[in-house]
C-alpha distance (Angstrom), angle and dihedral (degrees) to the residues before:
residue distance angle dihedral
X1 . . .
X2 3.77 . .
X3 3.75 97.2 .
X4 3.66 84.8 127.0
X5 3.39 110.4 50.8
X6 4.61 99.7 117.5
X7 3.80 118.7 -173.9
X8 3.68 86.6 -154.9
X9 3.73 85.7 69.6
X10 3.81 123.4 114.7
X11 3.91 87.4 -143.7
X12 4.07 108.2 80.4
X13 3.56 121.5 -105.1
X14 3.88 96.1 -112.6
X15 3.84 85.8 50.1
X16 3.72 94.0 54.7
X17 3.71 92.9 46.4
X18 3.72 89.8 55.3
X19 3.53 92.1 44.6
X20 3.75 90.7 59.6
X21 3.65 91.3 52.6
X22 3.57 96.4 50.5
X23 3.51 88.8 53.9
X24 3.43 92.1 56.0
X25 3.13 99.9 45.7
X26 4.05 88.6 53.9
X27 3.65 92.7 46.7
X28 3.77 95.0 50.9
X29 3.81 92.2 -117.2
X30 3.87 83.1 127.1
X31 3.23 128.7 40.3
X32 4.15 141.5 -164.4
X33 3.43 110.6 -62.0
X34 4.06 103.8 11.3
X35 3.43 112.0 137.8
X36 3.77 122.9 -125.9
X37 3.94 121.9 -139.2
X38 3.69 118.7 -93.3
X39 3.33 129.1 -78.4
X40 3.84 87.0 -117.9
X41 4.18 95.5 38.8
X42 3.61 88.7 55.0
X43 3.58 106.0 44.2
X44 3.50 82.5 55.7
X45 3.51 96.0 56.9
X46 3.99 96.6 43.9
X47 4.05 85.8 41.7
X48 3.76 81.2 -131.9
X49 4.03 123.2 137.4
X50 4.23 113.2 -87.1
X51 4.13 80.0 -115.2
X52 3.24 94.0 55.8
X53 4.26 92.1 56.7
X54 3.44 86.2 41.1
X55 3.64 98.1 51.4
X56 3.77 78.9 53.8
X57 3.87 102.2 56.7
X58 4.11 95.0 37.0
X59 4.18 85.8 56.8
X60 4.42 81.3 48.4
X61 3.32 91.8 49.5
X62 3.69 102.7 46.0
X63 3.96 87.1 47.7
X64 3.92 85.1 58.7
X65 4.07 87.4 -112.6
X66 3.59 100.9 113.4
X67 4.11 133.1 25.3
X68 3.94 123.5 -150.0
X69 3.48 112.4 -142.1
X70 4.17 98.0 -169.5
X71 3.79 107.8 -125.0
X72 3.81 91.0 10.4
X73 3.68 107.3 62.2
X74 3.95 139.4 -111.6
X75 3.86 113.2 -55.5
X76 3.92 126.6 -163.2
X77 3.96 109.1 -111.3
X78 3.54 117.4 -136.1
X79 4.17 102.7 -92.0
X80 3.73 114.4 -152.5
X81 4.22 115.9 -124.4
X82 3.89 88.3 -105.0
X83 3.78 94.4 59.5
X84 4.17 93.4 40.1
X85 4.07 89.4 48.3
X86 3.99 92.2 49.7
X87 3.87 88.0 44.9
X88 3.79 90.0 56.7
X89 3.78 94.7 42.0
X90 3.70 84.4 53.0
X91 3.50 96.8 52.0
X92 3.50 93.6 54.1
X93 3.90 95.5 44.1
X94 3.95 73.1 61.2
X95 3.41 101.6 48.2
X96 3.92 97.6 48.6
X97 4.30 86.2 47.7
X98 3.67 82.3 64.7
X99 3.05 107.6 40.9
X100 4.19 90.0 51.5
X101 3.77 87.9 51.8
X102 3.51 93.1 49.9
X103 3.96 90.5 42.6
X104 3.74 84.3 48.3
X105 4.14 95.3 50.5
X106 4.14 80.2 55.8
X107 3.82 100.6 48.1
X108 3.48 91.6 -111.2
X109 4.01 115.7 141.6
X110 3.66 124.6 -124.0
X111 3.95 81.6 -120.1
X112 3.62 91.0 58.2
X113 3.67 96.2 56.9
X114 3.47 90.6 42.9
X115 3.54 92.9 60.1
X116 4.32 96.1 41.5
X117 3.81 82.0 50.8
X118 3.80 98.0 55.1
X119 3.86 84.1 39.4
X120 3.89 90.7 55.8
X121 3.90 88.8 42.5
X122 3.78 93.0 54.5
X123 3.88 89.6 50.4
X124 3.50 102.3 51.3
X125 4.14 85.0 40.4
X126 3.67 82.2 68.6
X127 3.43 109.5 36.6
């Protein structure tokens, strides 16, 4: 689930991390009462500071994602339709920033995407 997480990243670690899990969490790929891994389990896999995961949860937690259950672990709350549909519009706001500044660092127009994205929308329509 945290294939993505890139140091070279302008966005922090922690945010990244949280990122993912809202994501997730939108997408359905976690559910109400899953368990995430430890602060300690996944710092180890990221190779990331302990602070850094934990940065990651307390910013979950205070968006109502995630619940910490001291001695048990953090849990994902239960996050109404609303809040899983803006999540996923946000994501995609995101996604389509990027990929205009990376269009943009080619010389390709804003137009031009536009027009290979509708192109790749049509294709997979029909597929």
């Amino acid at each position: 689930m945290f294939e993505t997480i890139d140091p070279r990243s302008p966005t922090p670690l922690w945010g990244q991390i949280a990122a993912r899990v809202r994501v997730a969490v939108a997408a359905g790929e976690l559910r109400p009462g899953e368990i995430l891994p430890s602060v300690r389990e996944l710092a180890k896999r990221l190779r990331v500071n302990p602070a850094t995961v934990a940065q990651a949860y307390k910013e979950l937690a205070r968006e109502g994602f995630v619940e910490t259950r001291h001695g048990a672990g953090t849990y994902i709350k239960e996050v109404g339709q609303a809040r899983r549909a803006l999540e996923r519009r946000l994501r995609a706001s995101d996604l389509v920033r990027r990929m205009l500044e990376d269009g943009a660092r080619l010389g390709i127009s804003g137009r031009e995407l536009a027009d290979a994205f509708q192109e790749e929308v049509g294709s997979k329509v029909h597929d």
